[in-house]
N, CA, C and O atoms as a GROMACS GRO file, in nm:
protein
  536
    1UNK      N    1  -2.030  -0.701  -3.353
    1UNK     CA    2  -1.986  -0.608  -3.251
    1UNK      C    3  -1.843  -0.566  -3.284
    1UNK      O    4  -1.784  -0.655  -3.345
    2UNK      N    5  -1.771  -0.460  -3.262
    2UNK     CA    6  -1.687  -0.394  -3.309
    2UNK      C    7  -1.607  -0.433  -3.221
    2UNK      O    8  -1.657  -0.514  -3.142
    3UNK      N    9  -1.450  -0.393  -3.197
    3UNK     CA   10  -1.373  -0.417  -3.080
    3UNK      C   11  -1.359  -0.313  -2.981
    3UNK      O   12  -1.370  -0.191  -2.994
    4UNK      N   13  -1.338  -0.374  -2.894
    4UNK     CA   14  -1.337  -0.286  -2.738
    4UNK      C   15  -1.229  -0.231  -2.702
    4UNK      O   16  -1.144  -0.315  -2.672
    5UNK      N   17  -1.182  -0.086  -2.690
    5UNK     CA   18  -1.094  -0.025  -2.657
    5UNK      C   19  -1.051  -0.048  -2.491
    5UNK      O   20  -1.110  -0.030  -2.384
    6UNK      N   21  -0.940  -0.090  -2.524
    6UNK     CA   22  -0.845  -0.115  -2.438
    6UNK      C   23  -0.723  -0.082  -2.414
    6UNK      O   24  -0.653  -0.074  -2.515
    7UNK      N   25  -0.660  -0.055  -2.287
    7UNK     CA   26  -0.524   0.020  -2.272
    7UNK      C   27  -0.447  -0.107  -2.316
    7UNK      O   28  -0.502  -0.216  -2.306
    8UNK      N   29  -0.334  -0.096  -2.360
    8UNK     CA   30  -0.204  -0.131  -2.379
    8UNK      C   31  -0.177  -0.212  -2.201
    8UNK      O   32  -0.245  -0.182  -2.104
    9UNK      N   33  -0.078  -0.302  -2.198
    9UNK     CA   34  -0.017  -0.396  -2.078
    9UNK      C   35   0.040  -0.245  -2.038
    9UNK      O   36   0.072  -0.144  -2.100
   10UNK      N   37   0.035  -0.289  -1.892
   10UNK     CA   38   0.156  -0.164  -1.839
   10UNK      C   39   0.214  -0.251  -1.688
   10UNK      O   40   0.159  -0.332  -1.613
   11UNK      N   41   0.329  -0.198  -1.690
   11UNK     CA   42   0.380  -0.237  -1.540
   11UNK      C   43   0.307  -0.204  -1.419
   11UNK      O   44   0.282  -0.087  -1.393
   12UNK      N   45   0.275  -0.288  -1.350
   12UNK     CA   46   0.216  -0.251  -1.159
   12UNK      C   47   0.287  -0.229  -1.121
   12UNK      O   48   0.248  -0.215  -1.005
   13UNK      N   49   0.461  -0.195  -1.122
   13UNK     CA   50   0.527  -0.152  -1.040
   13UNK      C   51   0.572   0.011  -1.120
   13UNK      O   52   0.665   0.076  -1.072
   14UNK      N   53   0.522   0.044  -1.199
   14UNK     CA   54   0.559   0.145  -1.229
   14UNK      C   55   0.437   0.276  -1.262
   14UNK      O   56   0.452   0.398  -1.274
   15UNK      N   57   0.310   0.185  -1.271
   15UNK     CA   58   0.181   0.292  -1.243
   15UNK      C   59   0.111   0.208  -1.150
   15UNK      O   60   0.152   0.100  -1.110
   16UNK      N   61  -0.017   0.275  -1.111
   16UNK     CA   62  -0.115   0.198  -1.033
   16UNK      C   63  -0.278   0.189  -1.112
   16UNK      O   64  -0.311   0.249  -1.214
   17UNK      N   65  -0.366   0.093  -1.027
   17UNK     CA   66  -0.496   0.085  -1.138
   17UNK      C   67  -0.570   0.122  -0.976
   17UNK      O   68  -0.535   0.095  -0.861
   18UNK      N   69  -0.706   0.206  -1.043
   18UNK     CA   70  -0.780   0.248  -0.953
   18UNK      C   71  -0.873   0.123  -0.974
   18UNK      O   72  -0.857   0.081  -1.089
   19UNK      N   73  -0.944   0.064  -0.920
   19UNK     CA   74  -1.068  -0.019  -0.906
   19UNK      C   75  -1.207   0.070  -0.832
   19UNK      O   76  -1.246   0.104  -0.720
   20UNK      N   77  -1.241   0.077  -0.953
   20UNK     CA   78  -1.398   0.193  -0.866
   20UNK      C   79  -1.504   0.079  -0.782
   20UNK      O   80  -1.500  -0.043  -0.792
   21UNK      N   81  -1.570   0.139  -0.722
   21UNK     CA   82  -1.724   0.066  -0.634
   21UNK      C   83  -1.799   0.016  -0.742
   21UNK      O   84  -1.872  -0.083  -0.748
   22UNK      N   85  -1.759   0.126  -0.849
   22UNK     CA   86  -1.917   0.097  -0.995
   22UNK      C   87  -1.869   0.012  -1.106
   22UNK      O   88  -1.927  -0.001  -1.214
   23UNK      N   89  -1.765  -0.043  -1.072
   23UNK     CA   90  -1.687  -0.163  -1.138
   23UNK      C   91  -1.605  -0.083  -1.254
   23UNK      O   92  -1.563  -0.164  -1.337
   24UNK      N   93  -1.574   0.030  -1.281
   24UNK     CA   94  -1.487   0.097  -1.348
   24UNK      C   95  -1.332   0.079  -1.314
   24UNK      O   96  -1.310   0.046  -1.198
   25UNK      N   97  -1.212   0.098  -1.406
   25UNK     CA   98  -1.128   0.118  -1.342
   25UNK      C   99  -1.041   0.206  -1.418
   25UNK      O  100  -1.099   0.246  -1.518
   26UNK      N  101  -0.927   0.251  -1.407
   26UNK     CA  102  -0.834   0.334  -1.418
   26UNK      C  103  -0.750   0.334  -1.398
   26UNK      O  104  -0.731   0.272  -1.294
   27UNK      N  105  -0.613   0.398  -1.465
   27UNK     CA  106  -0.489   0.377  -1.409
   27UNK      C  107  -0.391   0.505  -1.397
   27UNK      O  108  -0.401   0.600  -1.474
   28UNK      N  109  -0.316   0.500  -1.317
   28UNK     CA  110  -0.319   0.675  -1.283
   28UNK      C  111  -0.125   0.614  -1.257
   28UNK      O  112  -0.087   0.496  -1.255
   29UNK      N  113  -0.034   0.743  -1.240
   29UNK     CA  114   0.096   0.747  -1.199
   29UNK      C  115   0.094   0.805  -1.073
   29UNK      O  116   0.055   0.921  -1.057
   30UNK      N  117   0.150   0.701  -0.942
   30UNK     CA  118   0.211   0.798  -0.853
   30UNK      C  119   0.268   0.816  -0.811
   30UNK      O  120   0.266   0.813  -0.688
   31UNK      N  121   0.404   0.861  -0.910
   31UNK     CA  122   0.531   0.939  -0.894
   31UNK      C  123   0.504   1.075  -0.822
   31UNK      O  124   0.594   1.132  -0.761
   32UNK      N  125   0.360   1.133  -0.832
   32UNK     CA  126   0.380   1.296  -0.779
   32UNK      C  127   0.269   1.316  -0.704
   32UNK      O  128   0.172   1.240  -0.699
   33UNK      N  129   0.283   1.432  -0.639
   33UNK     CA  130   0.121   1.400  -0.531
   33UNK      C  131   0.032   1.444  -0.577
   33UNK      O  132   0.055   1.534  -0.657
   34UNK      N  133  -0.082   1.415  -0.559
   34UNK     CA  134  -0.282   1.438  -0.626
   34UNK      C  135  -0.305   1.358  -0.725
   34UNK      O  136  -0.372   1.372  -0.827
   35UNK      N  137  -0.229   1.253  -0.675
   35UNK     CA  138  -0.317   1.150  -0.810
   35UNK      C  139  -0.450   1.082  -0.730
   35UNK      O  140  -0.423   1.059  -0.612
   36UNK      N  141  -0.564   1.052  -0.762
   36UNK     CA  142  -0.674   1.018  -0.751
   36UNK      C  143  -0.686   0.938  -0.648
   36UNK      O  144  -0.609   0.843  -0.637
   37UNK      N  145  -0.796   0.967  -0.545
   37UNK     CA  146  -0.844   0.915  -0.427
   37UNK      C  147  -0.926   0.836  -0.529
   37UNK      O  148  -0.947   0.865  -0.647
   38UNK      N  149  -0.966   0.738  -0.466
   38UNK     CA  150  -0.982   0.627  -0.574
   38UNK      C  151  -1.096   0.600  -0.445
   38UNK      O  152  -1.075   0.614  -0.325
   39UNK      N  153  -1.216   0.558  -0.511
   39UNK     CA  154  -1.363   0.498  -0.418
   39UNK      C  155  -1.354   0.368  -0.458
   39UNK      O  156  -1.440   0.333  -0.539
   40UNK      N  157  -1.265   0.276  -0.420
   40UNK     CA  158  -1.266   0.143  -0.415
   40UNK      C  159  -1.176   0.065  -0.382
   40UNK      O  160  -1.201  -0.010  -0.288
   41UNK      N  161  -1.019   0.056  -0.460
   41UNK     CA  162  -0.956  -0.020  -0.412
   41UNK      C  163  -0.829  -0.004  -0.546
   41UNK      O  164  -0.800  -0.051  -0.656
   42UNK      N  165  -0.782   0.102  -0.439
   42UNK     CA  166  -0.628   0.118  -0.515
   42UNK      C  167  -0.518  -0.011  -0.530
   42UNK      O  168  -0.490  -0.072  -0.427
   43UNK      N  169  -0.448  -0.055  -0.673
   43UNK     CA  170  -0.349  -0.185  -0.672
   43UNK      C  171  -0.218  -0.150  -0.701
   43UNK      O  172  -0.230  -0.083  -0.803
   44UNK      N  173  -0.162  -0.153  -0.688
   44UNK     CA  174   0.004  -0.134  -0.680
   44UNK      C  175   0.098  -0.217  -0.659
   44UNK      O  176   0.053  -0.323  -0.616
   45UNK      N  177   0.240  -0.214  -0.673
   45UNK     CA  178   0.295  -0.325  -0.695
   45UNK      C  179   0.465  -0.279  -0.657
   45UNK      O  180   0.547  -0.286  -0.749
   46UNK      N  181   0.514  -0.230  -0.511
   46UNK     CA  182   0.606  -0.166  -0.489
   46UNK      C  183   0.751  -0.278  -0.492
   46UNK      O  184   0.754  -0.391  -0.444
   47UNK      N  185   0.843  -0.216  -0.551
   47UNK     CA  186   1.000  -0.276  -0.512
   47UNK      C  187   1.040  -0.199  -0.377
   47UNK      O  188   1.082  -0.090  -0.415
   48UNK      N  189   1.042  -0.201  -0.314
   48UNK     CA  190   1.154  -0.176  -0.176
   48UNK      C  191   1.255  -0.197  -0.147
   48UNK      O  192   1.248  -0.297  -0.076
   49UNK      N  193   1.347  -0.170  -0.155
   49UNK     CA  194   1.482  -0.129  -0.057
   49UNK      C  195   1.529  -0.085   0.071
   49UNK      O  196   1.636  -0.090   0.130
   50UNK      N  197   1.377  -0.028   0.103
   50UNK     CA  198   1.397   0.066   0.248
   50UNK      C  199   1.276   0.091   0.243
   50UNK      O  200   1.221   0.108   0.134
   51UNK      N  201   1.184   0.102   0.402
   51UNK     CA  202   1.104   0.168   0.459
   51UNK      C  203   1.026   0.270   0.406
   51UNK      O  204   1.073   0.359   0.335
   52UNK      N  205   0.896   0.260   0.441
   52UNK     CA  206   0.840   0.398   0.323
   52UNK      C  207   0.851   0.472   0.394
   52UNK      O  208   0.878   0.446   0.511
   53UNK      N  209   0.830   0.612   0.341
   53UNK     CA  210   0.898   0.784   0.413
   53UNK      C  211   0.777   0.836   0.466
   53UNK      O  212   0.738   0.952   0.455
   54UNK      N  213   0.711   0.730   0.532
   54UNK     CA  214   0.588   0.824   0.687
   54UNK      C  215   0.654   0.690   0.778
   54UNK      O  216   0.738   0.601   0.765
   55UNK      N  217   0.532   0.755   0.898
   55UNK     CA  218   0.525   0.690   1.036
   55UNK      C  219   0.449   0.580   1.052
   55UNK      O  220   0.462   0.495   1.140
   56UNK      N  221   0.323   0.586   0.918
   56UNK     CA  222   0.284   0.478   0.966
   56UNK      C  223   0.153   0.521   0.891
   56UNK      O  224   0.134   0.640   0.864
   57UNK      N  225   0.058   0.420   0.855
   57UNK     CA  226  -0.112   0.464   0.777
   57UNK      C  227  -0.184   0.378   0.833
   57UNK      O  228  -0.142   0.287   0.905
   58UNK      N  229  -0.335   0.408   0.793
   58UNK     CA  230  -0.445   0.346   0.833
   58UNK      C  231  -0.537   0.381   0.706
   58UNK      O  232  -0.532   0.469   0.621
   59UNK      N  233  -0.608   0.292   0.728
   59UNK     CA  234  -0.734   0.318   0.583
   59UNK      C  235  -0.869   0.266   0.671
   59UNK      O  236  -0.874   0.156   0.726
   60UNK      N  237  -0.979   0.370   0.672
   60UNK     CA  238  -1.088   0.338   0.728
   60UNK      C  239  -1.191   0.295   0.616
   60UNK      O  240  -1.307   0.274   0.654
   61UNK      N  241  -1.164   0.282   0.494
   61UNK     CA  242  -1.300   0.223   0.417
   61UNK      C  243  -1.264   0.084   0.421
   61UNK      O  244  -1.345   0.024   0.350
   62UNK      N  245  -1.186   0.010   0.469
   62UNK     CA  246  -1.160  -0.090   0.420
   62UNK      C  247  -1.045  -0.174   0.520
   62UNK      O  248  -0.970  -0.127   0.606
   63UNK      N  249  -1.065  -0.323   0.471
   63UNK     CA  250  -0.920  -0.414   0.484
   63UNK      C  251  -0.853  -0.372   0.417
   63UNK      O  252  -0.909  -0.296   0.339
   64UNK      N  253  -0.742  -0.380   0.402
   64UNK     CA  254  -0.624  -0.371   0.326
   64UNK      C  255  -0.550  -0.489   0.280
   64UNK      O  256  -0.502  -0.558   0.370
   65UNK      N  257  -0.531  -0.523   0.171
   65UNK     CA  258  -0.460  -0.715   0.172
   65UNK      C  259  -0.318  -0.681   0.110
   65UNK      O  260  -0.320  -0.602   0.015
   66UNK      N  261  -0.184  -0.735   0.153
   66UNK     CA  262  -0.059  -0.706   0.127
   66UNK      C  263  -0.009  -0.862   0.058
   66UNK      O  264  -0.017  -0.955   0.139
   67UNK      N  265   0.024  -0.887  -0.035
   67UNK     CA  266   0.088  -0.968  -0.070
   67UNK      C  267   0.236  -1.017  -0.136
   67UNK      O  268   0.267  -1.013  -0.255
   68UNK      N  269   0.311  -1.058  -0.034
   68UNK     CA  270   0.485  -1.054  -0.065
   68UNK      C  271   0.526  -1.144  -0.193
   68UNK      O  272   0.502  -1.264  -0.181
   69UNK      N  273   0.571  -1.112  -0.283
   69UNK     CA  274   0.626  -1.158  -0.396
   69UNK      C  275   0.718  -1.176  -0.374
   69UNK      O  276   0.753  -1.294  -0.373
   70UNK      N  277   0.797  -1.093  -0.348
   70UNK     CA  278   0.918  -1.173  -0.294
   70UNK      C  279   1.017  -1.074  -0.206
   70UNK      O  280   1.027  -0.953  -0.221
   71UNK      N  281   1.085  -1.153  -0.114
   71UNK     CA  282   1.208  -1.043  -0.013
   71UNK      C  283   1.126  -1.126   0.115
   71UNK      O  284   1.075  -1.234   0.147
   72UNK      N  285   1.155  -0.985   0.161
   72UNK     CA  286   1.112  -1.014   0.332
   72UNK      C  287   1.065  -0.910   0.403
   72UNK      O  288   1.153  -0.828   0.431
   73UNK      N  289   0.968  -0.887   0.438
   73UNK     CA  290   0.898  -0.769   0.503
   73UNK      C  291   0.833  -0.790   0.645
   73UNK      O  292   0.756  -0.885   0.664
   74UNK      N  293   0.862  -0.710   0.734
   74UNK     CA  294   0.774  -0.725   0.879
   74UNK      C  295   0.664  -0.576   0.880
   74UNK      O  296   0.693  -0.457   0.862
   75UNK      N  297   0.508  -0.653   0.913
   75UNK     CA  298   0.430  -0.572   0.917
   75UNK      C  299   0.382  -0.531   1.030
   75UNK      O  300   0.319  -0.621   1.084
   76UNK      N  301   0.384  -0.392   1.116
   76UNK     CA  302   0.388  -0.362   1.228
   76UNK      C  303   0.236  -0.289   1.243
   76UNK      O  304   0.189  -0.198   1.174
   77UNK      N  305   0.178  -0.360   1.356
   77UNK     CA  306   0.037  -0.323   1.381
   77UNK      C  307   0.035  -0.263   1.548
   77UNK      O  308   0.047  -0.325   1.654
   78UNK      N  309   0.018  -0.139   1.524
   78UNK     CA  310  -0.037  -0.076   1.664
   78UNK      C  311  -0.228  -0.123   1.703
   78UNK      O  312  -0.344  -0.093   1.674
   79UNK      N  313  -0.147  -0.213   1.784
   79UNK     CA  314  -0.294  -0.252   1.851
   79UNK      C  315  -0.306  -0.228   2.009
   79UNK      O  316  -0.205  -0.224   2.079
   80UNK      N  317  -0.422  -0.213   2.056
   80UNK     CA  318  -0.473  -0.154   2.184
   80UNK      C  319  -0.372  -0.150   2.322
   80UNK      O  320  -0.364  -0.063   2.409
   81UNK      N  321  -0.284  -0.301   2.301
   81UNK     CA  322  -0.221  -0.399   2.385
   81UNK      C  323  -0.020  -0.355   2.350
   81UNK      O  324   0.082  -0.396   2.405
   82UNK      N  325  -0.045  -0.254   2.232
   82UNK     CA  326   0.122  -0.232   2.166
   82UNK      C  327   0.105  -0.289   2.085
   82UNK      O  328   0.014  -0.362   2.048
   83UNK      N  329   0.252  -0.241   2.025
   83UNK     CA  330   0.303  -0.324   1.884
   83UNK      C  331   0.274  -0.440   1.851
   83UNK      O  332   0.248  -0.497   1.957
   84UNK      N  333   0.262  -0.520   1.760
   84UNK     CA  334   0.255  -0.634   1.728
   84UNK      C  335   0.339  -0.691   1.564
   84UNK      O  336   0.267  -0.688   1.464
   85UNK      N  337   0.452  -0.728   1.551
   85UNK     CA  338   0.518  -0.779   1.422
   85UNK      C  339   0.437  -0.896   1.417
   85UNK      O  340   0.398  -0.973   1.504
   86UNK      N  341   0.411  -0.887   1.220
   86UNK     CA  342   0.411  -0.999   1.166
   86UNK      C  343   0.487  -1.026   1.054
   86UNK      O  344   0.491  -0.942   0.965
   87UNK      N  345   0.557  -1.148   1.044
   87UNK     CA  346   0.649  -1.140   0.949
   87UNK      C  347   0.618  -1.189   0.830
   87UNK      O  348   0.555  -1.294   0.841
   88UNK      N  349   0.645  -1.138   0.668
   88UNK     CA  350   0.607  -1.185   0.557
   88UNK      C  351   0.699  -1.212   0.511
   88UNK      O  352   0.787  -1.126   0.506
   89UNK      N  353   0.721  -1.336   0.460
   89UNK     CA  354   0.844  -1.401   0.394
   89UNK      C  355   0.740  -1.452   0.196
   89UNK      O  356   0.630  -1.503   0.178
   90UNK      N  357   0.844  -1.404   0.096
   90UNK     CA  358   0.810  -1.454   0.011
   90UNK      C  359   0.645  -1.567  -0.060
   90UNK      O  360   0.629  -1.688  -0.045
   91UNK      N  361   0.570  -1.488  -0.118
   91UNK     CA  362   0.457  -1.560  -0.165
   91UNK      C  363   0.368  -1.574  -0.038
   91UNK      O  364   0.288  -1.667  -0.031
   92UNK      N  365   0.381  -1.493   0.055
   92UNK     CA  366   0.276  -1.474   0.198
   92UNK      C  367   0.186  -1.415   0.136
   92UNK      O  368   0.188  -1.388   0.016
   93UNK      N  369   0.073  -1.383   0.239
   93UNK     CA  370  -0.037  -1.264   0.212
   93UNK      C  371  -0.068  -1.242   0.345
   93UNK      O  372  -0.061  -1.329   0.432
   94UNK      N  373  -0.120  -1.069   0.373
   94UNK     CA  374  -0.192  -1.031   0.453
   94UNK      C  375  -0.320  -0.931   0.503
   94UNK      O  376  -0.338  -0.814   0.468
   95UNK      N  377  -0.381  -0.990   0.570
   95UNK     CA  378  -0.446  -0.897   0.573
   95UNK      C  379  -0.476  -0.835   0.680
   95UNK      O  380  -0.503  -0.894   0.784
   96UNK      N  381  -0.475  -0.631   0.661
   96UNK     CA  382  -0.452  -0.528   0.740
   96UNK      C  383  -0.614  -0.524   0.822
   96UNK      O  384  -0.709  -0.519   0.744
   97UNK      N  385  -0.646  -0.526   0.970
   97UNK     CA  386  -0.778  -0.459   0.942
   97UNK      C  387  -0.804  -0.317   0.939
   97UNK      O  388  -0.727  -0.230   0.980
   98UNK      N  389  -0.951  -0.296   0.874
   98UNK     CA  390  -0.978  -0.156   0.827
   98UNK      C  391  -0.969  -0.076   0.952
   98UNK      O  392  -1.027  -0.121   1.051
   99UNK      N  393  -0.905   0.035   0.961
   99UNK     CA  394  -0.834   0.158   1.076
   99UNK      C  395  -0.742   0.095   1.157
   99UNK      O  396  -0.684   0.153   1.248
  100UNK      N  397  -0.733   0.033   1.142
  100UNK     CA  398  -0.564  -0.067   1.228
  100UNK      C  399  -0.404   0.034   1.153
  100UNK      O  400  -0.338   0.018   1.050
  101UNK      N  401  -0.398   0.117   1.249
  101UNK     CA  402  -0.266   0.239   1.219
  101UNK      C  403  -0.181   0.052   1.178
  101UNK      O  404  -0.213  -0.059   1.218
  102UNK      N  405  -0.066   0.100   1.082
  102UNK     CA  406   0.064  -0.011   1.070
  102UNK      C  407   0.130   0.050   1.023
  102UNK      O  408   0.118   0.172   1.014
  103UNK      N  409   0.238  -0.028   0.970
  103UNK     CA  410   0.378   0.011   0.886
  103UNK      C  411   0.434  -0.071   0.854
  103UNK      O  412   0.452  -0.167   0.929
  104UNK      N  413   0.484  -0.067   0.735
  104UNK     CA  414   0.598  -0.201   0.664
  104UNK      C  415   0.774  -0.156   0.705
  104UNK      O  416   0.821  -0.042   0.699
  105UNK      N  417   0.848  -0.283   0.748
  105UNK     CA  418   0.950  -0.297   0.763
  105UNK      C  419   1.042  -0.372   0.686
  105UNK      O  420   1.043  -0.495   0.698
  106UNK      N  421   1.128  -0.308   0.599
  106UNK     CA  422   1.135  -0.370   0.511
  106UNK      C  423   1.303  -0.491   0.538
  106UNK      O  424   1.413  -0.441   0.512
  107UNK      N  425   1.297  -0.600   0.574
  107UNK     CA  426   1.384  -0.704   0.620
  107UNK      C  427   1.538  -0.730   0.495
  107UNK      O  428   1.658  -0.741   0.517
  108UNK      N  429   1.452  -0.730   0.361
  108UNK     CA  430   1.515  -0.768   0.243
  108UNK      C  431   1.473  -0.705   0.117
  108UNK      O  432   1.359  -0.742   0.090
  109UNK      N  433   1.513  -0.638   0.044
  109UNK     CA  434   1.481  -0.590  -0.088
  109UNK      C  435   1.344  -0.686  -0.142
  109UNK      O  436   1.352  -0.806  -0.168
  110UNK      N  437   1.247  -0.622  -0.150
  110UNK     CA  438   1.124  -0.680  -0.165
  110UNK      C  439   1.055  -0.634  -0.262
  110UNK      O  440   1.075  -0.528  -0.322
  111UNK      N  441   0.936  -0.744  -0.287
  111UNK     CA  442   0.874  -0.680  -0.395
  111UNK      C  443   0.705  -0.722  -0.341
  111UNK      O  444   0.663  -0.837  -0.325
  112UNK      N  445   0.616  -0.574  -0.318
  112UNK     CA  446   0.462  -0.602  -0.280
  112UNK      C  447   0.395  -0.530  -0.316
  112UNK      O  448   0.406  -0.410  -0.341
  113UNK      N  449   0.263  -0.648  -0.325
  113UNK     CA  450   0.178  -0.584  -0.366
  113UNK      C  451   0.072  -0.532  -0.308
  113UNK      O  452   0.053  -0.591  -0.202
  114UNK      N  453  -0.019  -0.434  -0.331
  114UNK     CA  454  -0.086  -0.420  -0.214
  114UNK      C  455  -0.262  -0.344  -0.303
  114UNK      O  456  -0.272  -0.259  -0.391
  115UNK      N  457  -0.378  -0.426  -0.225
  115UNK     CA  458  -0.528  -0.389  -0.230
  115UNK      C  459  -0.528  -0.286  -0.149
  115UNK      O  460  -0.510  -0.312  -0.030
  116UNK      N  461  -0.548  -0.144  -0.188
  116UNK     CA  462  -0.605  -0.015  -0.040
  116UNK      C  463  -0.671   0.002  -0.119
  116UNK      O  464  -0.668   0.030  -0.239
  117UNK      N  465  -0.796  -0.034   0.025
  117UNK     CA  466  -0.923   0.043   0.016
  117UNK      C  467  -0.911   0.208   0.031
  117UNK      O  468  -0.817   0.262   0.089
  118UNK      N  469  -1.021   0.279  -0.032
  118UNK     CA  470  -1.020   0.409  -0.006
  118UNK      C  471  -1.184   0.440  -0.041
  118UNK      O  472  -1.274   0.358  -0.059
  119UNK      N  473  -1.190   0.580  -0.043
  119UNK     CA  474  -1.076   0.695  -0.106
  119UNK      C  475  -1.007   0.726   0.054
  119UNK      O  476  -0.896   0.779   0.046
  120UNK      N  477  -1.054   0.701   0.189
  120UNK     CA  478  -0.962   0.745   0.254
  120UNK      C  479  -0.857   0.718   0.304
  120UNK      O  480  -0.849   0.613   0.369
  121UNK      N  481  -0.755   0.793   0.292
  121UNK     CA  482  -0.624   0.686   0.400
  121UNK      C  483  -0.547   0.792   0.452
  121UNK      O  484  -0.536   0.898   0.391
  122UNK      N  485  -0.483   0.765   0.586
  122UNK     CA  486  -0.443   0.911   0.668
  122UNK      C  487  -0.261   0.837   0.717
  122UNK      O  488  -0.271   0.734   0.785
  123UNK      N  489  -0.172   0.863   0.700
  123UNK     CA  490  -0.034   0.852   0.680
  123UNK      C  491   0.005   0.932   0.791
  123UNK      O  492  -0.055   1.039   0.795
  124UNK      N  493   0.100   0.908   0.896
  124UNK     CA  494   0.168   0.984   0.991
  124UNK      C  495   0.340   1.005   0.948
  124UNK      O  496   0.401   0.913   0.894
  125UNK      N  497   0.404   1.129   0.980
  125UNK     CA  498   0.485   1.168   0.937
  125UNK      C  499   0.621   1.100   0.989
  125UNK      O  500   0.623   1.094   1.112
  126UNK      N  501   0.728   1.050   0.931
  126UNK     CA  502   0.825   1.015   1.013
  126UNK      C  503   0.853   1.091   1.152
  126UNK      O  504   0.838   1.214   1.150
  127UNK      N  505   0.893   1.030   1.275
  127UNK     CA  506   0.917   1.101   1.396
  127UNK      C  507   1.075   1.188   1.342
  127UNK      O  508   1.151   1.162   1.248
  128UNK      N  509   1.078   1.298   1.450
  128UNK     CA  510   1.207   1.299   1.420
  128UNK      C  511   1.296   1.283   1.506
  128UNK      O  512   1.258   1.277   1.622
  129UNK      N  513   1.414   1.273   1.483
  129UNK     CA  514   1.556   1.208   1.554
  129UNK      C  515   1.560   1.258   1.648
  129UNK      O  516   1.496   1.363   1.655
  130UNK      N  517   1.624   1.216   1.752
  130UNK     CA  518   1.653   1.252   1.914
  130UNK      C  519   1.753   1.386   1.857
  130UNK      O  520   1.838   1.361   1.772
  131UNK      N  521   1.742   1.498   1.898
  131UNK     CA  522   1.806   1.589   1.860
  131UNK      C  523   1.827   1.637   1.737
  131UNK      O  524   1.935   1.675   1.690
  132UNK      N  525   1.718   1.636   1.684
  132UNK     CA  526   1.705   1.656   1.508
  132UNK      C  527   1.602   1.765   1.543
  132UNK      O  528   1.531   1.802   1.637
  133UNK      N  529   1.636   1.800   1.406
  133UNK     CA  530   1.546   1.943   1.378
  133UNK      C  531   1.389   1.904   1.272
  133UNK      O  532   1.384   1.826   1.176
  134UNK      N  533   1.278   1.987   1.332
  134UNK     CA  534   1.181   1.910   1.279
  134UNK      C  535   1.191   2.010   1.143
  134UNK      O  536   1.118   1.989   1.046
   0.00000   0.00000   0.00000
């Protein structure tokens, strides 16, 4: 048998790998927008400094599993009852349930990783400021 073509190592914090349903996978950049709705389970691997730039997401195909490498992150779940923080401190894991709106807060320069299910996921826009212009 001949050898099997294979990509080269690449950073998770600097591209992402699609994981298909049909056990395929792929790896795509998303530095820019329309990179691939992915039918399975997008992996990524973010550094943070600050808050991501929406209001907040949900993913209906799926759980979502977040796992803190390291820093400190609070994960905010709008549930029926209000808000609810949970806090991730270093080498935690969590898991989102599937259409549960949330948002990451980011406590300490962090580093996570994160399983989204897809292809769908719906993102709300930052609010804007008390006397800000939309």
């Amino acid at each position: 048998m001949g050898s099997v073509a294979t990509r080269p190592p690449f950073a998770l914090s600097d591209l992402m790998a699609g994981l298909h349903r049909d056990g395929s996978a792929e790896v795509f950049d998303d530095s820019h927008a329309g990179h691939p709705s992915i039918d399975g389970l997008t992996v990524g691997a973010a550094r943070m400094t600050h808050d991501p730039p929406h209001g907040g997401e949900r993913h209906p195909d799926g759980d979502e599993l977040l796992y803190l490498v390291s820093g400190a992150v609070d994960v905010v779940l709008e549930e029926s009852g209000g808000e609810r923080t949970v806090a991730l401190e270093s080498g935690q894991a969590f898991i989102v349930p599937r259409g549960l709106w949330h948002r990451v807060h980011v406590r300490a320069p962090s580093h996570l990783v994160f399983l989204t299910p897809g292809p769908g996921a719906e993102h709300r826009p930052l609010p804007t400021p008390a006397g800000g212009r939309s």
